[in-house]
C-alpha positions in Angstrom: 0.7 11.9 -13.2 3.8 13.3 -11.4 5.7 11.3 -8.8 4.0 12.9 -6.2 0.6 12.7 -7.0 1.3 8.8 -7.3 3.1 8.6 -4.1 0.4 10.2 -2.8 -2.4 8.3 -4.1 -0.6 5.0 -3.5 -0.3 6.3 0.3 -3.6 6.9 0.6 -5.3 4.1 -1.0 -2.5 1.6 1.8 -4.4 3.4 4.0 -7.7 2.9 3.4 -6.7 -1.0 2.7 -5.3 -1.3 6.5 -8.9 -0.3 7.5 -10.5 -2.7 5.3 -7.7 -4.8 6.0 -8.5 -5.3 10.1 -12.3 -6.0 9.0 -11.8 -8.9 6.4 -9.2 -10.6 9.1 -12.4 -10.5 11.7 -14.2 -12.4 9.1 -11.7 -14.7 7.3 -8.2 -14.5 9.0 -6.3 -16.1 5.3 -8.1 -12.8 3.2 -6.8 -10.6 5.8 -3.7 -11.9 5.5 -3.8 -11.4 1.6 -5.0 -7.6 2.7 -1.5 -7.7 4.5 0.6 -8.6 1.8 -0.7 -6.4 -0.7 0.1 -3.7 1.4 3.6 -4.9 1.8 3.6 -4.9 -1.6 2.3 -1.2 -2.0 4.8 -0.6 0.4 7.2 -1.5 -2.0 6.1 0.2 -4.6 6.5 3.4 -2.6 9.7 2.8 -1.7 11.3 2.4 -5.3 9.2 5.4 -6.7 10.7 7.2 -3.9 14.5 6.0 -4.5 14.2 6.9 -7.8 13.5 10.1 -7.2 16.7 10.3 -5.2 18.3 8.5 -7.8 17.7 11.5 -10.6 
């Protein structure tokens, strides 16, 4: 998979999670939360596929 398919992919699949994300809070507020850090962590992710590309 190239880097930008990935990027791509991870983008989209934070995305749908923010969704989901805002309907587990309004049923358990601490899974929501969880929903929020993975996408921090996704967020990540992105962010050192993408400075390695600059890096090359």
């Amino acid at each position: 998979m190239k880097d930008k398919e990935l990027i791509t992919e991870i983008q989209n699949m934070r995305m749908r999670l923010g969704v989901l994300r805002d309907n587990i809070r309004s049923r358990d507020e601490i899974a929501g939360e969880y929903a929020g850090d993975i996408m921090a962590m996704m967020t990540k992710i992105l962010s050192r596929i993408s400075k390695e590309r600059v890096d090359r």
